[in-house]
C-alpha positions, 0 to 999 in steps of 0.5 A: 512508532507505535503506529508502526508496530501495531500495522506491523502485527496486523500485517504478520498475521497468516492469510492476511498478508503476502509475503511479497508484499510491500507496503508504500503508503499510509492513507492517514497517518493518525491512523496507519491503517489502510494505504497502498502495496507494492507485490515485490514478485509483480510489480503490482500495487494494491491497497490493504486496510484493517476490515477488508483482505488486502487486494492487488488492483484489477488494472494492473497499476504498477509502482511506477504508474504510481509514481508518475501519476503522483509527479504529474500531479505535483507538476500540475499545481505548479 
């Protein structure tokens, strides 16, 4: 939980972050800190982490492209 709040705090702060912004991923999860958004007004994916500004991709990834992505995968190991 605490984890949460803390990428929480440096989510709220002014310029850093979109409002529209939604965050699905978290690369580690000892250290919540970087992973993948979604821009709830696009459809669009990036990636957000603690050193660099958060920036949507260049090739228009999507949530859903995501997703198939990810399930095509988990098909493969089957």
């Amino acid at each position: 939980m605490r984890h949460a709040l803390d990428a929480c705090d440096l989510l709220n702060h002014p310029g850093v972050w979109e409002t529209a912004w939604i965050p699905f991923t978290a690369d580690e999860p000892d250290d919540p800190f970087c992973g993948t958004f979604i821009d709830a007004a696009t459809g669009s994916i990036g990636s957000w982490n603690r050193q660099d500004v958060s920036h949507l991709y260049d090739d228009g990834s999507t949530l859903a492209g995501y997703l198939t992505e990810v399930a095509d995968e988990l098909r493969a190991l089957h």
